[in-house]
C-alpha positions as CSV (number, residue, x, y, z in Angstrom):
1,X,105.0,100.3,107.6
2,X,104.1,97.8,104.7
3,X,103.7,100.0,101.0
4,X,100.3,98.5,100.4
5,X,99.0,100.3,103.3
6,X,100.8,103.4,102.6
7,X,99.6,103.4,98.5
8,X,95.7,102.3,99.8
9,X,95.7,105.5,102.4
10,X,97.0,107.6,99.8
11,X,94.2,106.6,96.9
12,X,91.4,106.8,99.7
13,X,92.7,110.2,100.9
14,X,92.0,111.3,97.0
15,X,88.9,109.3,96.3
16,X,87.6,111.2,99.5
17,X,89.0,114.3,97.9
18,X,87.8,113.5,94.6
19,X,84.5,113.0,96.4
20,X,84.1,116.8,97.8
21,X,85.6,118.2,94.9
22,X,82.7,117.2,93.0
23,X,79.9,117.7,95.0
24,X,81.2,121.5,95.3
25,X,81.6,122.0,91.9
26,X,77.7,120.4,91.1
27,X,76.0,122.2,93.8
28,X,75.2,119.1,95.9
29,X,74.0,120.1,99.5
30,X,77.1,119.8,101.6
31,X,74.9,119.5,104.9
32,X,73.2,116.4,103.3
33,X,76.5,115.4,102.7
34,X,78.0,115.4,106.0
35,X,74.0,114.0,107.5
36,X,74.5,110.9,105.4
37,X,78.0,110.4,106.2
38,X,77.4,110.3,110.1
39,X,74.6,108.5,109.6
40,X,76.4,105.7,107.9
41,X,80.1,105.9,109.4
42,X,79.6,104.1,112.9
43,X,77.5,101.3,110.9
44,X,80.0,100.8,108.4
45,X,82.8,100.7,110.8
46,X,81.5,98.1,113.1
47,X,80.2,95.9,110.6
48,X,82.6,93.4,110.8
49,X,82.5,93.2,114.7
50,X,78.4,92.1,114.7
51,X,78.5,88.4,116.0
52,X,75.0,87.8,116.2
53,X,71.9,87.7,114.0
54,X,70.0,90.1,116.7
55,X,72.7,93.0,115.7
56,X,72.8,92.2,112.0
57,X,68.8,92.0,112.0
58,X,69.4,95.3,113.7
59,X,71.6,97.0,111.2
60,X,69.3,95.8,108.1
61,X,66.5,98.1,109.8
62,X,68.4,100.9,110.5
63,X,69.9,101.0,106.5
64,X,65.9,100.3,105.3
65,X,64.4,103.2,107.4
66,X,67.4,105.3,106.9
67,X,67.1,104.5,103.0
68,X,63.2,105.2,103.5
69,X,63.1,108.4,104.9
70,X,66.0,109.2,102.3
71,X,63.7,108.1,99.2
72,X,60.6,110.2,100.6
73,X,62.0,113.2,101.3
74,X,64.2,113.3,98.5
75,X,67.6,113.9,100.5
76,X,69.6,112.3,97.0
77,X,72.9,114.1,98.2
78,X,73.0,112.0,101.7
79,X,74.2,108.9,99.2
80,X,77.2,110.9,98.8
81,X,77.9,110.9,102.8
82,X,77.1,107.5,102.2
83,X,79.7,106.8,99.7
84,X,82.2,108.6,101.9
85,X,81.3,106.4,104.7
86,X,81.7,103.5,102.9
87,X,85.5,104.4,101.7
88,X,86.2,105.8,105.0
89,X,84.4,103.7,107.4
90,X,85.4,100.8,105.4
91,X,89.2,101.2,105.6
92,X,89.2,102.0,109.3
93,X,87.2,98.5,109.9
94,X,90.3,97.0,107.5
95,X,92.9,98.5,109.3
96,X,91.8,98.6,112.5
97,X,94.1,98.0,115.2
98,X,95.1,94.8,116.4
99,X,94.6,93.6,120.0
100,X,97.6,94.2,122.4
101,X,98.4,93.4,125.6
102,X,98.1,95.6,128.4
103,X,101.4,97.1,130.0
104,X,102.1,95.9,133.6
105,X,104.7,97.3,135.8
106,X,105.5,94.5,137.9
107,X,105.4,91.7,135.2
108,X,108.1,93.8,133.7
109,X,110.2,93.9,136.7
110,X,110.0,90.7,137.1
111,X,111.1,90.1,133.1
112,X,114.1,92.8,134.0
113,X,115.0,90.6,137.4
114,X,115.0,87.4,135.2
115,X,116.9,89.0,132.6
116,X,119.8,90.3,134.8
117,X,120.0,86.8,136.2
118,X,120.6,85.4,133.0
């Protein structure tokens, strides 16, 4: 495992911490919190996997009524969940796991066969 990784999971896992921390000790509405960061989480993650101008048009909408309804009804604490989405959400879309290829029985027989005969 590469140190960088290792040193950027650690600082997110106390930014996150650092996070909660605070919005306990100023009396922030922990239920906004977490409303705002499942709101924003799924977005975030799959950002980088929109292709198309349809989705991204799609995603602007979301964020402007989500933002709307945040602004009139005065849900401040949801930009919290919002900032812990963006830290979380965003380092899972970083490090997201590369593409693999699929296991198959018999092609591995057949690498095993071509071994032996080697």
């Amino acid at each position: 495992m590469d140190v960088k990784k290792i040193i950027l999971g650690v600082l997110v896992g106390l930014s996150v911490f650092g996070i909660i921390v605070y919005s306990v000790n100023t009396d922030k509405s922990l239920i906004q919190l977490f409303i705002g960061f499942i709101l924003f989480i799924f977005p975030i993650m799959f950002v980088s996997s929109f292709g198309s101008t349809f989705a991204a048009f799609t995603l602007t909408i979301y964020v402007a009524v989500i933002g709307y309804i945040i602004y009139i009804y005065k849900f401040y604490d949801t930009l919290i969940g919002l900032l812990l989405a963006i830290i979380i959400g965003g380092s899972i879309a970083f490090f997201r796991i590369g593409k693999y290829e699929i296991f198959s029985s018999k092609e591995y027989i057949k690498d095993s066969v071509k071994n032996m005969e080697d």
